[in-house]
N, C-alpha and C positions, 0 to 999 in steps of 0.2 A: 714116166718122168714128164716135168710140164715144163714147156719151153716157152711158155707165157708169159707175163703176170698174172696173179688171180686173187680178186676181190673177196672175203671172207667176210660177210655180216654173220652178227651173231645178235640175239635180242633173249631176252629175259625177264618173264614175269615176277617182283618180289611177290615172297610168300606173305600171305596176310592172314592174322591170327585173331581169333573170335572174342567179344568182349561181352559177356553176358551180367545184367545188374538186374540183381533181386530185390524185393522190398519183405519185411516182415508184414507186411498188412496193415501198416499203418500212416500209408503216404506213400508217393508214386516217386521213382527212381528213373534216372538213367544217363547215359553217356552220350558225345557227340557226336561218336560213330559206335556202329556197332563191329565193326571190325579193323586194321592196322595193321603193318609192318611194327617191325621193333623196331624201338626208338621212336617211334611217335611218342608226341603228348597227349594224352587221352583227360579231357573233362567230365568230372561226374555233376549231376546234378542230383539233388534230392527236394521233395515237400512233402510237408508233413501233412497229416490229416486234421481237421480240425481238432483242437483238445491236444495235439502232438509238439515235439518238435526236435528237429534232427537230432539226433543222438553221434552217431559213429560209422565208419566203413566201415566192414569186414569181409579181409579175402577170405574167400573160400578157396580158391585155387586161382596159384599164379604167383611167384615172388615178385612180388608190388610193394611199393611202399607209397600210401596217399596221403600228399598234404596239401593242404587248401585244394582238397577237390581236387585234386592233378594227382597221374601217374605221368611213368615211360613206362610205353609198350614192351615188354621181354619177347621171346621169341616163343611163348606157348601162348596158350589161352587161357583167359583172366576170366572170375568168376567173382563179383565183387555181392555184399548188399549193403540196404539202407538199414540202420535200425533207429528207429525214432521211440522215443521217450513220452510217457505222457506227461505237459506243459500242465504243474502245478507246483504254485508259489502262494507262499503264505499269504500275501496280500488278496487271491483269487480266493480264498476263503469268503465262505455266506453263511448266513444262519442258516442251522441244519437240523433234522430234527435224530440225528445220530446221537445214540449215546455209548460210551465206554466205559468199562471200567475193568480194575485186574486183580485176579486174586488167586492165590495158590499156584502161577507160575502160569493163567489161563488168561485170553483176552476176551472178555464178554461185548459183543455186540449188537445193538439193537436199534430197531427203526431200519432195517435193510429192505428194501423192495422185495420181495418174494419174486420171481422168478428173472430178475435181475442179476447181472453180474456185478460184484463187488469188489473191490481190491483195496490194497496196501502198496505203499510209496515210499520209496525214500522223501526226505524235503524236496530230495535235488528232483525230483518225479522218476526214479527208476522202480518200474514192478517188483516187487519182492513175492507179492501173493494175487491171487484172482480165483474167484468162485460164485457159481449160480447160487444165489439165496434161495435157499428150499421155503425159508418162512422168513419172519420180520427180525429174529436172533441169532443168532451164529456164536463158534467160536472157535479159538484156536488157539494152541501153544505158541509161547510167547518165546520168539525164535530169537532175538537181540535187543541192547538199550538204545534208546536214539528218538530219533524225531521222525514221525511217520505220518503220513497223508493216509485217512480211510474217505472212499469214497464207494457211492450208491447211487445211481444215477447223478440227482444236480445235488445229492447231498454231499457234505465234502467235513470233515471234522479233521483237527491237529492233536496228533496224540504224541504226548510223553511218556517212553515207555522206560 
C-alpha cells in the first residue's frame, strides 16, 4: 500500500504508416513525406516525362480517396502510382510520311521505323496498342471506330477508323 503520493508519466509514440508512390515509367512521382500517422494530409506530386502528361492516381493498396493531389492518411500503408498519358493533340500533328489505309476489317501501315516502337492513341493520347516495327509495314485488326493517333518516332498521322 502507498502512503504517498505518486507521479505517473506515461508517454507514447504515434504509430506511423508507410506511403510508397510508384510511377509507370513515364515521369517521376511522389509524396511529402514518405511516412504519417492517420489523418494526416498527404500531398502527391507527379511530372511527366517529356512527350507525357499526368493521367490519374491509382491506389494500389490503402482505402484512399485522392483529389487534387491530397489524401488522409488511414491507418495502414498506402501504395499509390502516377500514370501518365502520352500528350497528343491534334494540333501537335506534322507532315508525316505515315501512311494508312483499311480494308477487310485490317489496318495497313506503312512508313514505320524498323526497329522502332510504334503505337495507337486514343485523340485524348491514351495507349490502346504499342509494338517494335520489324520492317517499315505492319498491321493489325481493327479493334474499334473512333479517332486515333499513330505514331513512329516524330512521325504522327490522325486516323479515322
Amino acid at each position: 500500500m502507498i502512503s504517498q503520493p505518486v507521479t505517473v508519466t506515461a508517454s507514447y509514440k504515434a504509430v506511423e504508416f508507410s506511403i510508397t508512390v510508384l510511377n509507370d515509367g513515364n515521369g517521376t512521382a511522389s509524396a511529402n513525406v514518405n511516412s504519417a500517422t492517420a489523418g494526416t494530409e498527404i500531398t502527391l506530386s507527379a511530372t511527366p516525362d517529356s512527350g507525357y502528361k499526368f493521367g490519374e492516381w491509382q491506389v494500389i493498396k490503402g482505402n484512399v480517396t485522392i483529389t487534387n493531389n491530397m489524401f488522409i492518411m488511414p491507418e495502414n500503408d498506402v501504395i499509390v502510382k502516377a500514370i501518365f498519358e502520352v500528350n497528343v493533340a491534334i494540333e501537335d500533328l506534322q507532315t508525316t510520311s505515315l501512311k494508312v489505309y483499311k480494308q477487310n476489317g485490317i489496318l495497313y501501315i506503312s512508313g514505320l521505323i524498323p526497329g522502332k516502337q510504334w503505337s495507337i492513341h486514343t485523340i485524348t493520347g491514351i495507349l490502346v496498342y504499342e509494338n517494335l516495327a520489324n520492317s517499315e509495314e505492319a498491321s493489325i485488326n481493327v479493334f474499334s471506330n473512333g479517332l486515333f493517333i499513330i505514331k513512329s518516332g516524330n512521325n504522327v498521322i490522325k486516323v479515322k477508323n
